[in-house]
C-alpha positions as CSV (number, residue, x, y, z in Angstrom):
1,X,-140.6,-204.8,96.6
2,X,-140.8,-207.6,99.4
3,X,-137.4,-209.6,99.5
4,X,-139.7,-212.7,99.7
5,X,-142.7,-212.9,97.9
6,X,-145.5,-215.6,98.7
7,X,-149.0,-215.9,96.8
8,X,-151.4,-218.7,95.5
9,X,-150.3,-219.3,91.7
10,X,-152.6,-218.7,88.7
11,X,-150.8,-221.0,86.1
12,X,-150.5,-220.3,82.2
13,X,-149.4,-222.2,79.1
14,X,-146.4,-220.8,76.5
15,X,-146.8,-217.6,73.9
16,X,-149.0,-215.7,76.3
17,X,-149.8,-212.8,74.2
18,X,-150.9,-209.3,75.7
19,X,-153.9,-209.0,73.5
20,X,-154.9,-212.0,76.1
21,X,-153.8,-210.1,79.1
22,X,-155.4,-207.1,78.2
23,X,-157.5,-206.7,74.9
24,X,-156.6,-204.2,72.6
25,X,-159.6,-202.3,72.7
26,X,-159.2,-201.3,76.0
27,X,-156.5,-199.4,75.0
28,X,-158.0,-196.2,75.2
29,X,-158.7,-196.8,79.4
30,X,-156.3,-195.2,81.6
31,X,-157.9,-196.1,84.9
32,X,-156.2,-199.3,86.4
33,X,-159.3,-199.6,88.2
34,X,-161.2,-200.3,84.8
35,X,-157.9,-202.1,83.7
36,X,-158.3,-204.5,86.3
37,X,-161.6,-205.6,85.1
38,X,-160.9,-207.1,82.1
39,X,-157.2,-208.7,82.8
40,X,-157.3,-212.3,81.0
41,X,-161.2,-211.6,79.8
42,X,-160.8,-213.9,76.9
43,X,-157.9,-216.5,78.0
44,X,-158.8,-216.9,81.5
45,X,-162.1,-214.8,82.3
46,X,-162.4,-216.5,86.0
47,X,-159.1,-214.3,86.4
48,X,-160.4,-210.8,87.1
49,X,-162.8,-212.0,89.4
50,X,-160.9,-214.3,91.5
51,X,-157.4,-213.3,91.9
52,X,-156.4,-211.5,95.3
53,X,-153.5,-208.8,95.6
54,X,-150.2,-211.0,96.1
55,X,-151.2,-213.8,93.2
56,X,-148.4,-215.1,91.2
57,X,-148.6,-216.3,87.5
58,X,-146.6,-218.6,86.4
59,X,-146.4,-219.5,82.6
60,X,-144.0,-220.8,80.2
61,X,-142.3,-219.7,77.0
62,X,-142.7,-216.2,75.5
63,X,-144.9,-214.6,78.1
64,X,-145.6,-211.0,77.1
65,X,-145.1,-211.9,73.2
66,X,-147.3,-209.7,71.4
67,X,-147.4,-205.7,71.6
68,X,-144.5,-203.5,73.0
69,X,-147.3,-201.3,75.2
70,X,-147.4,-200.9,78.9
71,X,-151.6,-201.7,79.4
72,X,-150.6,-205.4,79.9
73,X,-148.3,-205.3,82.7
74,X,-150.7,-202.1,84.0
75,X,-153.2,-204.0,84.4
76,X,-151.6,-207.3,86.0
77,X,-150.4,-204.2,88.3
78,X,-153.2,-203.1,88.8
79,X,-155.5,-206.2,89.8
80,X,-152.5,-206.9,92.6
81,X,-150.3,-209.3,91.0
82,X,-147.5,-210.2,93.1
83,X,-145.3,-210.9,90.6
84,X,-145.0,-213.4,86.8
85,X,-142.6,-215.7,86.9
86,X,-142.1,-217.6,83.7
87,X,-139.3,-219.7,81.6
88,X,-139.1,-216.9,78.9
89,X,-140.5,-213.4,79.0
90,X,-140.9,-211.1,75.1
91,X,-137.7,-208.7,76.6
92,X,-140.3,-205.6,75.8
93,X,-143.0,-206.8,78.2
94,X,-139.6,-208.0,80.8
95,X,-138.8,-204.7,80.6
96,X,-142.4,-202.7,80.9
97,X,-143.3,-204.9,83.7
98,X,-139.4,-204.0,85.8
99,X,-139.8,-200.3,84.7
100,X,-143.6,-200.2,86.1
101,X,-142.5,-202.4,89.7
102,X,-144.3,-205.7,88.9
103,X,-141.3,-208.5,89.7
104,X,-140.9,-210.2,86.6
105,X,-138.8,-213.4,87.0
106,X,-137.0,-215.7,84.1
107,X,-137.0,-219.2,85.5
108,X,-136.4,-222.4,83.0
109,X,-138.7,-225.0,84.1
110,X,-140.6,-223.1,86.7
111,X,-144.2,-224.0,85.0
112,X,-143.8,-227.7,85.4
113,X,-143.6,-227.6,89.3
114,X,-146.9,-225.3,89.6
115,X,-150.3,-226.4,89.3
116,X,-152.8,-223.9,89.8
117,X,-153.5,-222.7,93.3
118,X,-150.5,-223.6,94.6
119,X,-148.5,-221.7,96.6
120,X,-145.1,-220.3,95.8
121,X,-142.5,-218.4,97.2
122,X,-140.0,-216.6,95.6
123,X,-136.6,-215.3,97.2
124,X,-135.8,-212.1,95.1
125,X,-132.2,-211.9,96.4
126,X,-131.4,-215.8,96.9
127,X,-132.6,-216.7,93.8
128,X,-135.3,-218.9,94.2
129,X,-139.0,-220.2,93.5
130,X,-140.5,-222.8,95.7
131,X,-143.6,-224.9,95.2
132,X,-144.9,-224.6,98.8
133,X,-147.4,-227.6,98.8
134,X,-144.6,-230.3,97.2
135,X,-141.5,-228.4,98.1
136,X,-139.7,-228.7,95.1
137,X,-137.6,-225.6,94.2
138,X,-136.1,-224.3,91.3
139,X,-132.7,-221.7,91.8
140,X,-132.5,-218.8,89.3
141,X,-129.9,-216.1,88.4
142,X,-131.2,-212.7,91.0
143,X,-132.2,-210.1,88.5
144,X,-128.9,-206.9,88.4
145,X,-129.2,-205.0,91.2
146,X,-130.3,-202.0,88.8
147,X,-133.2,-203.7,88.1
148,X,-133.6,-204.7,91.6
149,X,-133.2,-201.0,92.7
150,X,-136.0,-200.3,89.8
151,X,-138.2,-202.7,91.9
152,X,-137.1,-201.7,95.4
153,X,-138.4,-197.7,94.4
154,X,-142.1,-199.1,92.9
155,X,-140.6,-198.8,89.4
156,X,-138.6,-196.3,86.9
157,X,-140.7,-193.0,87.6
158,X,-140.8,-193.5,91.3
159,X,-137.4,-194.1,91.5
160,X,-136.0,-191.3,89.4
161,X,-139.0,-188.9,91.1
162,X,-137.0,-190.0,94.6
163,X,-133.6,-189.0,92.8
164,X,-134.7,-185.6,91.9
165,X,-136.7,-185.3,95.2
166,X,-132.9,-185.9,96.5
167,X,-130.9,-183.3,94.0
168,X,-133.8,-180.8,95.0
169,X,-132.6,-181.4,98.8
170,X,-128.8,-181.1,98.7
């Protein structure tokens, strides 16, 4: 995970459910490069076409509300996003998206300083998300650093695959 985090912003609304990210009858596809091809096909179908690795989405209430399974934030993964940064997140898909490496950010009021295409940065470790093009930032709490040690390793199977990797060694 980069400390600092820059990317053009792709901007949702509220109750962004992962049927929308990812429809349910893709469920059976394990390649992210399949995945990737129908990420917001419904909701937002310029999506999959136009984002570029590093994008940031930026929503509000209840992102991830929905589902508890892991093909939503796979395939935001996937297609390159940088990271989601919304005022609430369902704590299942907060959770899926930390254990997978895709930073996942709680921010209260973060959609109303982003219109779409703008360009944010987000400071993992100072706790903050900046509107680039009007310079109006918004500080939030920095995720635990277990969480931020989840990110750091690429996610939960990469980190504990480095921990064993280390036991085997010593």
């Amino acid at each position: 995970m980069e400390e600092i985090i820059r990317g053009r912003v792709w901007t949702l609304g509220d109750d962004v459910d992962t049927d929308g990210i990812i429809s349910g009858k893709y469920l059976t596809v394990i390649d992210p490069n399949e995945l990737k091809k129908h990420v917001f096909e419904i909701a937002l179908p310029e999506f999959a076409k136009g984002a570029r690795p590093g994008d940031i989405l930026v929503a509000g209430v209840n992102f991830g509300c929905g589902s508890s399974r892991e093909h939503a934030p796979q395939a935001l993964r996937a297609i390159g996003v940088g990271a989601i940064v919304a005022d609430t997140f369902a704590r299942i898909f907060f959770r899926n998206s930390i254990n997978l490496g895709l930073p996942t950010i709680e921010v209260r009021g973060v959609r109303a300083i982003f219109e779409n295409g703008d360009p944010a940065r987000i400071e993992m470790r100072g706790g903050t998300v900046t509107n680039e093009r009007t310079g109006t930032q918004i500080r939030f709490p920095p995720l635990p650093t277990h969480l931020l040690e989840l990110l750091d390793a690429g996610g939960l199977v990469e980190k504990v695959r480095r921990e064993l990797a280390g036991q085997a060694g010593a």
